[in-house]
PATIRO-874700 format. One record per residue (C-alpha): x, y, z; residue in one letter. Coordinates in nm, 3 decimals. Layout:
! PATIRO-874700
+---------+---------+---------+--------+
:       x :       y :       z : residu :
+---------+---------+---------+--------+
:       X :       Y :       Z :      a :
...
+---------+---------+---------+--------+
This chain:
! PATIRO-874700
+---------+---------+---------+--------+
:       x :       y :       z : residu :
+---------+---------+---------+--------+
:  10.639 :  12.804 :  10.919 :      x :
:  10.315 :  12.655 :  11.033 :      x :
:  10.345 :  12.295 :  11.114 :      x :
:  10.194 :  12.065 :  10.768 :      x :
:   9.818 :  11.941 :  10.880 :      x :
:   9.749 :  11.555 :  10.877 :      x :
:   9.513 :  11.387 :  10.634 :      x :
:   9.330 :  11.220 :  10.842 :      x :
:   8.932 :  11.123 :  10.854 :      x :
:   8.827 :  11.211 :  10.545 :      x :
:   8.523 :  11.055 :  10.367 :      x :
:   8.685 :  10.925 :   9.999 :      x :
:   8.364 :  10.768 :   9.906 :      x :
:   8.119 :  10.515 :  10.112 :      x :
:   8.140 :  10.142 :  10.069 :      x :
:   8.080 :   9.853 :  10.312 :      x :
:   8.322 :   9.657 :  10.201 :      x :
:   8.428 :   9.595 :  10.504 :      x :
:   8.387 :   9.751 :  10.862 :      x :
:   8.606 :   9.829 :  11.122 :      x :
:   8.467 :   9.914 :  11.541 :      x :
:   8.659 :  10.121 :  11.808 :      x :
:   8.524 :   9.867 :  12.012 :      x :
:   8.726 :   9.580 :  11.849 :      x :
:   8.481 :   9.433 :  11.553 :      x :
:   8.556 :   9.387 :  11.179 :      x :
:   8.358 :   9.320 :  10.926 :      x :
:   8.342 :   9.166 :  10.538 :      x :
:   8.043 :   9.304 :  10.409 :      x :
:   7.879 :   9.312 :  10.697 :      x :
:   7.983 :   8.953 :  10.823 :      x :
:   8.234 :   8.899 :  11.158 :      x :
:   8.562 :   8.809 :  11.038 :      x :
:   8.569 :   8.570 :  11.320 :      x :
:   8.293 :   8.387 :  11.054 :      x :
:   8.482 :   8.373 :  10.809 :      x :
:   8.806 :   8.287 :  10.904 :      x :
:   8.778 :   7.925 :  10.819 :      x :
:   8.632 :   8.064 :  10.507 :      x :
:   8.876 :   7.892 :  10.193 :      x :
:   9.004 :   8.230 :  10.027 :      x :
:   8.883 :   8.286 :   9.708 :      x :
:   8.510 :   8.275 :   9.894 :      x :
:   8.640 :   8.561 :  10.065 :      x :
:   8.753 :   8.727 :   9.684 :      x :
:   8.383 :   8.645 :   9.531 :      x :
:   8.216 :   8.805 :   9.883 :      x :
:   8.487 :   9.163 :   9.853 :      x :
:   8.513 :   9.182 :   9.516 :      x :
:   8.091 :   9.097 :   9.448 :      x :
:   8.188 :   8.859 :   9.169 :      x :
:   8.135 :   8.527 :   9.134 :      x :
:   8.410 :   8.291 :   8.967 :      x :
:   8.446 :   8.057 :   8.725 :      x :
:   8.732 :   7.834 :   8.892 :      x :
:   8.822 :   7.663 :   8.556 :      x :
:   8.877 :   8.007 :   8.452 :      x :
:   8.990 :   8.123 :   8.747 :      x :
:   9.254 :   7.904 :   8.703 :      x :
:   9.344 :   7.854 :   8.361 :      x :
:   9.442 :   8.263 :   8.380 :      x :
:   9.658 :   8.212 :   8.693 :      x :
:   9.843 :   7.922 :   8.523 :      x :
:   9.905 :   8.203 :   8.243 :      x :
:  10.042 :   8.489 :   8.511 :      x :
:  10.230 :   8.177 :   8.698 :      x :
:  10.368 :   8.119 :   8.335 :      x :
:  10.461 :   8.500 :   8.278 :      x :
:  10.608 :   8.514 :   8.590 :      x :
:  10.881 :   8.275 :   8.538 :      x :
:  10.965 :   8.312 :   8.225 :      x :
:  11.291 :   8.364 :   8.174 :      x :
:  11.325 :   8.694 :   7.980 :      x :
:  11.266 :   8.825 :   8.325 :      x :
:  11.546 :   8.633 :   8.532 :      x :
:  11.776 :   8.946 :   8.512 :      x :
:  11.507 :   9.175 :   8.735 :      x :
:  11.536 :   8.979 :   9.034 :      x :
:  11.588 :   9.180 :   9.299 :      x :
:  11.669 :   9.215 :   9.684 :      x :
:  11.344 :   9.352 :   9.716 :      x :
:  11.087 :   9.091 :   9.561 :      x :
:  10.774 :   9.321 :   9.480 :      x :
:  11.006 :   9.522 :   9.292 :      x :
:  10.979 :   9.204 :   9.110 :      x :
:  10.598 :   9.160 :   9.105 :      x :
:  10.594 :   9.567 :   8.956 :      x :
:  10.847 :   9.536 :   8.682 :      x :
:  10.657 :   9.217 :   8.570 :      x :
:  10.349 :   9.425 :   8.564 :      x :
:  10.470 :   9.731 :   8.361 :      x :
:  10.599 :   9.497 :   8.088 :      x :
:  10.287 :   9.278 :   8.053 :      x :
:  10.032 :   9.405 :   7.839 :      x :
:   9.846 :   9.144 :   7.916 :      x :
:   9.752 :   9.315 :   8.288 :      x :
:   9.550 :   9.615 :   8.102 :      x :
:   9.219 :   9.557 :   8.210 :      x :
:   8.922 :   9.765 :   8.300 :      x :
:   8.670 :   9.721 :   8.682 :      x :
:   8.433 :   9.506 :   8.486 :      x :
:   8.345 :   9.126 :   8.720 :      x :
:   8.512 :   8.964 :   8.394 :      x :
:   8.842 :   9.207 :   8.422 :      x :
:   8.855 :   9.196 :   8.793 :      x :
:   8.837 :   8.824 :   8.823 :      x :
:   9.082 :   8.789 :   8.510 :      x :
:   9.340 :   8.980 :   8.673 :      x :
:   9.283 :   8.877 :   9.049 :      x :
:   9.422 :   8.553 :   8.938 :      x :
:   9.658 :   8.677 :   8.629 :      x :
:   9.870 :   8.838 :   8.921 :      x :
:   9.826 :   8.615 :   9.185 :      x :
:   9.991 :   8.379 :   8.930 :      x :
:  10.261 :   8.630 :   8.811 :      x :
:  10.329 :   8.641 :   9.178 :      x :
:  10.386 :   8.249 :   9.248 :      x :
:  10.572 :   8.222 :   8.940 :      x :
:  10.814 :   8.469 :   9.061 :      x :
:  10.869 :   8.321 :   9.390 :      x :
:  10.899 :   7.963 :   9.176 :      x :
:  11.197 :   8.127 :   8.994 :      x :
:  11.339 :   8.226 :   9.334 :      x :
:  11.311 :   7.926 :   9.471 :      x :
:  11.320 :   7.688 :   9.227 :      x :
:  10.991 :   7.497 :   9.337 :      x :
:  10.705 :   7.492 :   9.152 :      x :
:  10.322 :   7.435 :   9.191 :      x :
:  10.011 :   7.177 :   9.127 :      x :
:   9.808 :   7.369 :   8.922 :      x :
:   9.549 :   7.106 :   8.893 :      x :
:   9.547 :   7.012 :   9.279 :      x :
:   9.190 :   7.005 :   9.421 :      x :
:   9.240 :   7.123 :   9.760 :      x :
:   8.973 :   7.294 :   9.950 :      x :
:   9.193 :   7.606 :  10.021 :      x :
:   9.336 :   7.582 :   9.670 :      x :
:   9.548 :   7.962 :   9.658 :      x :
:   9.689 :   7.849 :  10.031 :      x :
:   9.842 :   7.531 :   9.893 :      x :
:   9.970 :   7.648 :   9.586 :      x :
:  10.151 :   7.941 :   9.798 :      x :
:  10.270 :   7.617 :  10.079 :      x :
:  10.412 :   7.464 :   9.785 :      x :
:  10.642 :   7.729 :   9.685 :      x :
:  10.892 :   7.761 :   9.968 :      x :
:  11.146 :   7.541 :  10.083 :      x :
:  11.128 :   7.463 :  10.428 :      x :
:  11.309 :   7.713 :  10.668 :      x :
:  11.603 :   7.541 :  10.835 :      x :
:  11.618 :   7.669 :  11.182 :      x :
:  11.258 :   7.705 :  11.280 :      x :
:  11.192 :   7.857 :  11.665 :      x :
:  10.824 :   7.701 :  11.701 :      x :
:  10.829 :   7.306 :  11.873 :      x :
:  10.545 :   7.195 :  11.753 :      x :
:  10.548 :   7.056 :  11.392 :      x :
:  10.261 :   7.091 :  11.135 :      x :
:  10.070 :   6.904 :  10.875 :      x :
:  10.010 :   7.030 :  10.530 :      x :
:   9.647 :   6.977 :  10.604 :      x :
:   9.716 :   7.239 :  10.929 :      x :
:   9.971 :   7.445 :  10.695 :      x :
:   9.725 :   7.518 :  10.428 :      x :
:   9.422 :   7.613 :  10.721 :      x :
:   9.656 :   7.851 :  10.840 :      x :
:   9.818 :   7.995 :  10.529 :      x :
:   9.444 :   8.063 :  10.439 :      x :
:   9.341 :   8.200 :  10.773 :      x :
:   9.637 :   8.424 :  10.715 :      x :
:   9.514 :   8.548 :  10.335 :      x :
:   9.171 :   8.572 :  10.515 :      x :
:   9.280 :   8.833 :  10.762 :      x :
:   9.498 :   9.024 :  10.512 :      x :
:   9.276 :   9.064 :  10.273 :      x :
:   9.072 :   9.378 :  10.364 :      x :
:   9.121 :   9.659 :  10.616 :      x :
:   8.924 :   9.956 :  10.492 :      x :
:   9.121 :  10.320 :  10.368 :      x :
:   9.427 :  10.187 :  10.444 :      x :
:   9.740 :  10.373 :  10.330 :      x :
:   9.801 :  10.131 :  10.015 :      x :
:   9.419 :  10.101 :   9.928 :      x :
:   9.402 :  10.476 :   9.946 :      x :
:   9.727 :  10.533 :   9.725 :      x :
:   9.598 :  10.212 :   9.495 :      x :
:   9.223 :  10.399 :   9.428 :      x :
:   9.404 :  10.729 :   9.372 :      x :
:   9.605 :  10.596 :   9.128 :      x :
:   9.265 :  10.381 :   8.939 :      x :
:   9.084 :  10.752 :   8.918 :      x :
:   9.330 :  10.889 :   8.723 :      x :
:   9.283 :  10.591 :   8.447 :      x :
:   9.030 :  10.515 :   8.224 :      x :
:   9.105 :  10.143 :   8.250 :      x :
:   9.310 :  10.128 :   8.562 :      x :
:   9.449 :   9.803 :   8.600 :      x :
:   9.769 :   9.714 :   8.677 :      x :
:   9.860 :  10.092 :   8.730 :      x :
:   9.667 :  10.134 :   9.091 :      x :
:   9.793 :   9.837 :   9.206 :      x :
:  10.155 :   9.915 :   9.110 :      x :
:  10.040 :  10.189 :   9.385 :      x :
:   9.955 :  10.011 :   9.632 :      x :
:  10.214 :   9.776 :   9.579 :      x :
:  10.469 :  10.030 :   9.650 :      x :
:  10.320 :  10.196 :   9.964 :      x :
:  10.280 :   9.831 :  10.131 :      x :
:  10.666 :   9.797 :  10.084 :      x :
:  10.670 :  10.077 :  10.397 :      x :
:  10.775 :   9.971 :  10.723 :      x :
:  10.489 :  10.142 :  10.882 :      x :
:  10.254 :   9.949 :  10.679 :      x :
:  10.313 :   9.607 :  10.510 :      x :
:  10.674 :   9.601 :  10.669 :      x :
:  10.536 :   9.627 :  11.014 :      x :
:  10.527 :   9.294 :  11.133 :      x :
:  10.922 :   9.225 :  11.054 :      x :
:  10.984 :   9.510 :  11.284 :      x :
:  10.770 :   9.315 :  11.545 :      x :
:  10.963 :   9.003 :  11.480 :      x :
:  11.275 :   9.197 :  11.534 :      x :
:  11.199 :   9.358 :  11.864 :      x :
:  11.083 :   9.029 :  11.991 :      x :
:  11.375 :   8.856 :  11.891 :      x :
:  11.591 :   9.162 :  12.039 :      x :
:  11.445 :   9.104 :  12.358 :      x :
:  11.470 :   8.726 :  12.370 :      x :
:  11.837 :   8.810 :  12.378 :      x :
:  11.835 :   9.015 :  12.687 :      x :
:  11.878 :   8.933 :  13.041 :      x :
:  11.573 :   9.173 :  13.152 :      x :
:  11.368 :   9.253 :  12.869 :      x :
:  11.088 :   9.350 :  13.077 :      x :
:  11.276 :   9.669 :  13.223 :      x :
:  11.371 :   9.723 :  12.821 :      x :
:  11.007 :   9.740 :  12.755 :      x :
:  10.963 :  10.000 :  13.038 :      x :
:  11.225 :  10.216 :  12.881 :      x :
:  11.066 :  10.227 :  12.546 :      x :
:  10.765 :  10.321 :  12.616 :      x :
:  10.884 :  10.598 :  12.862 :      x :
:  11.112 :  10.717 :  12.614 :      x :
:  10.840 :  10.729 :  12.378 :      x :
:  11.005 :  10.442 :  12.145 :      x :
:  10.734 :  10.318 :  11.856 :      x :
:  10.698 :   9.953 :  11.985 :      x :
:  10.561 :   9.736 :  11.642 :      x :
:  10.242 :   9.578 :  11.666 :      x :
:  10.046 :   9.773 :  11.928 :      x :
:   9.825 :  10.039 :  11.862 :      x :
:   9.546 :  10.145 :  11.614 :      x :
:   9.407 :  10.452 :  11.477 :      x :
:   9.040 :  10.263 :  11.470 :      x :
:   9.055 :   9.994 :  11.754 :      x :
:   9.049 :  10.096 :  12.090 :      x :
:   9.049 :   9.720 :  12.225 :      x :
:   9.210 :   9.390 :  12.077 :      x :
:   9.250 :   9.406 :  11.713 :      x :
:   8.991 :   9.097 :  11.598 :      x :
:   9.290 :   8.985 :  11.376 :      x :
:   9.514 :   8.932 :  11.670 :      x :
:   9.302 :   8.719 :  11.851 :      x :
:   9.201 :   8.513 :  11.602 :      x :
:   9.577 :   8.463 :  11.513 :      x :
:   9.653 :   8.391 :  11.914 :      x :
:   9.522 :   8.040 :  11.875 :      x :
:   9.741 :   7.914 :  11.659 :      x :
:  10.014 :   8.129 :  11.806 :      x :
:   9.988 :   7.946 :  12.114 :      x :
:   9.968 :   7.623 :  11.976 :      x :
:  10.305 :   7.604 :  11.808 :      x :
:  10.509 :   7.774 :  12.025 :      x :
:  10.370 :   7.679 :  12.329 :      x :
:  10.627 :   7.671 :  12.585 :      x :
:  10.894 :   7.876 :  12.380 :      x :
:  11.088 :   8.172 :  12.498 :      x :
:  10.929 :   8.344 :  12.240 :      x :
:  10.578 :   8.260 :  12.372 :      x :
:  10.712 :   8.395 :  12.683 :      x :
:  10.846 :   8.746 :  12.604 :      x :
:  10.516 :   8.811 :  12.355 :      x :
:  10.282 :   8.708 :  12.691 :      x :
:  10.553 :   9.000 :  12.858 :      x :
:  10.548 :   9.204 :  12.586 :      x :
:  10.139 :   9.224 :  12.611 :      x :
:  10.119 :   9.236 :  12.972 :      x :
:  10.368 :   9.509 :  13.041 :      x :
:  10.241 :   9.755 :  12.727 :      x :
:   9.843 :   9.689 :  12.895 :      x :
:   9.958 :   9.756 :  13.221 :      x :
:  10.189 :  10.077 :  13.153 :      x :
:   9.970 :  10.236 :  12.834 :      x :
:   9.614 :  10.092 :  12.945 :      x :
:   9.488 :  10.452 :  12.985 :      x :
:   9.582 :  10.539 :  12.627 :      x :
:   9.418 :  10.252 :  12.487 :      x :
:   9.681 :  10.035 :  12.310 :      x :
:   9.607 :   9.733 :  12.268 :      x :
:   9.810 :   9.422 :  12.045 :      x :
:   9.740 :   9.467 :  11.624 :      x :
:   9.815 :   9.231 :  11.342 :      x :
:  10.125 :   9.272 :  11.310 :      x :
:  10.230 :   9.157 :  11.665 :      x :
:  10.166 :   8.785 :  11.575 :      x :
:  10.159 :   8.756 :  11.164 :      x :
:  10.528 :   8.708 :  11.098 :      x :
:  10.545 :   8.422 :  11.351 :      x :
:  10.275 :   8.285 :  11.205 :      x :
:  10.423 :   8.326 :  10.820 :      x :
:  10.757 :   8.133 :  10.951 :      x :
:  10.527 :   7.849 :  11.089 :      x :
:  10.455 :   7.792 :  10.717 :      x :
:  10.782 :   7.861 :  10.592 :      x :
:  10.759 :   8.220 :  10.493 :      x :
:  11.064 :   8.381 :  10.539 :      x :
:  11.066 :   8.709 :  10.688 :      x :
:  11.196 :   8.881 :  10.352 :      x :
:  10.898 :   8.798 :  10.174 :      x :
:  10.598 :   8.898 :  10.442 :      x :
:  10.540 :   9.228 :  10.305 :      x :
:  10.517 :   9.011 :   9.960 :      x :
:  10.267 :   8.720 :  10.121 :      x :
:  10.059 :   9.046 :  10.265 :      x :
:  10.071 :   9.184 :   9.900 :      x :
:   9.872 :   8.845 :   9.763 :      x :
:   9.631 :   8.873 :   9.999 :      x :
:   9.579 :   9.197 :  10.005 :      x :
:   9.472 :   9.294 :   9.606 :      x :
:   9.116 :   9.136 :   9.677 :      x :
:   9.074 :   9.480 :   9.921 :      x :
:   9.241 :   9.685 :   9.644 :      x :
:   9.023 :   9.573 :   9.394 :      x :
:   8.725 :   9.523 :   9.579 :      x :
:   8.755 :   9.945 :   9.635 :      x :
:   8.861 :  10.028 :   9.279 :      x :
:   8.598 :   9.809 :   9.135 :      x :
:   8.335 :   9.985 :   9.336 :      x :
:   8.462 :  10.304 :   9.314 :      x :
:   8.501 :  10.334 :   8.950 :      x :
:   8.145 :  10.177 :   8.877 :      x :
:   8.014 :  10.411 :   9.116 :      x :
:   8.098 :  10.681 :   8.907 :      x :
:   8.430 :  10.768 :   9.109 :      x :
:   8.597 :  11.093 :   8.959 :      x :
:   8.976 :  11.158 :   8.983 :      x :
:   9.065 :  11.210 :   9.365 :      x :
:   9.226 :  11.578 :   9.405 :      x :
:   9.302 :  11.635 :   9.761 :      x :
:   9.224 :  11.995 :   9.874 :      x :
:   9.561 :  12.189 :   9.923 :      x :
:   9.517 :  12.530 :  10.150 :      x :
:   9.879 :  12.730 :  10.148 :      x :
:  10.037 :  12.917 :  10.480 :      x :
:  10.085 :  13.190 :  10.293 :      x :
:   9.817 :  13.503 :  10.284 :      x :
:   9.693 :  13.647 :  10.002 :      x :
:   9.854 :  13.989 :  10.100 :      x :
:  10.179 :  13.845 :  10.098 :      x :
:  10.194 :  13.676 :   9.714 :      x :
+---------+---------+---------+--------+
């Protein structure tokens, strides 16, 4: 049997949205991320998404997802997997059925974002400020609803002034990466409906939950911490990549130098755990994959530094794929939005069969 073909680089529709370089550059709508970084989050939503938001608004309908979220007819659905969570609540809230139009995009960026901290204030039994006036508003509501971790392996502590920076630097640079696997799987999903919200994000929800997508970063974390264990983890490192071994958080199928995302995230990264031993083996970990795949053109990604960055804030590692997921519906709606209003019919991939026509 001939071996299946891979989809790979074809055109779904145009959109600069955002920009991505072999040469190491990504772009919002045409702006450096490095710009924007700083940038509080829902900015970042108005400039993806081409809306532009009424905050009272914006937040009266998140207090009504937050609401819907923990309510307590739902208490029986919580599962080990938490956006199994986030997906039942959607199928069994009518009030998620929405069309692409600014209104219906703004109304349910925030109606799930709020479904999605009222969940995790169920789980954890915190809850939020609603009315708090903080400049990165979504990052503090999201700091206030988990419980600090206990056993934390960064030295340096940090401020809920620093906290909230970096939980929105982190929101910033998850936002948005192009025809991703999830955005691809969400828009598929939207051309099939007339009025395609919640349904394509139910989509994308459930292809983040791969490992080799939003579950990328805990496999990171777990090498890492796998090879602060060993006596020589450097001669480890040498044995996985001659035995061909997928190490997490290297490599790209766009960027043929440092992912923009990494460095930006290596700052902070070096600030709080200067001086660790897990500051040390990443440094290794980046040094001996350069040296022994530099012809091949791997360099760090995302995912190399984002988990250590979510425990910082007290994100624990079974809810990263989650965190990703709240950042990460601005990009899937920024793409259905633009799609659809573009015209976008339903997405049938072409199909071409082995077998000959001589042989049916």
């Amino acid at each position: 049997m001939n071996k299946p073909n891979v989809i790979r680089n074809c055109i779904v529709y145009q959109t600069n949205i955002s920009t991505q370089t072999s040469d190491g550059k990504l772009l919002y709508r045409s702006i450096p991320i490095e710009e924007l970084i700083d940038t509080p989050y829902l900015q970042i939503v108005e400039l993806l998404t081409n809306i532009k938001i009424n905050r009272e608004r914006y937040r009266t309908f998140l207090f009504n997802g937050y609401r819907i979220g923990k309510n307590k007819r739902f208490r029986n659905v919580i599962s080990k997997t938490p956006i199994l969570d986030i997906i039942y609540t959607l199928t069994t809230s009518k009030e998620s059925e929405r069309g692409v139009s600014n209104d219906d995009v703004e109304y349910i960026h925030a109606l799930i974002t709020g479904m999605m901290m009222g969940i995790l204030s169920r789980r954890y039994g915190t809850n939020i400020n609603i009315e708090n006036d903080d400049t990165y508003y979504i990052a503090s509501l999201i700091n206030d609803l988990f419980p600090p971790i206990r056993k934390h392996t960064f030295t340096k502590p940090i401020s809920k002034v620093h906290a909230n920076l970096l939980t929105n630097m982190l929101l910033v640079i998850h936002a948005e990466h192009g025809m991703n696997a999830s955005t691809f799987s969400a828009l598929t999903s939207a051309s099939a409906y007339t009025n395609p919200l919640p349904y394509a994000l139910i989509s994308g929800f459930t292809t983040l939950m791969g490992d080799l997508h939003g579950g990328a970063n805990k496999k990171s974390m777990e090498q890492i911490l796998y090879l602060s264990r060993q006596e020589n983890p450097k001669q480890i490192i040498k044995q996985w990549i001659k035995e061909k071994k997928k190490i997490y958080g290297f490599g790209h199928r766009i960027y043929k130098n440092y992912d923009p995302r990494y460095k930006a995230m290596e700052v902070y990264f070096n600030r709080y755990y200067y001086k660790t031993k897990i500051q040390n083996i990443v440094k290794m970990l980046v040094e001996t994959v350069l040296e022994e795949l530099s012809e091949k053109q791997v360099y760090p990604n995302v995912d190399l530094l984002s988990g250590w960055l979510m425990n910082i804030v007290n994100i624990p590692h079974s809810m990263f794929t989650y965190f990703f997921a709240m950042a990460r519906i601005t990009g899937w709606l920024a793409h259905i939005k633009e799609y659809k209003m573009q015209g976008g019919k339903i997405i049938r991939p072409l199909h071409q069969s082995p077998i000959r026509k001589e042989e049916i």
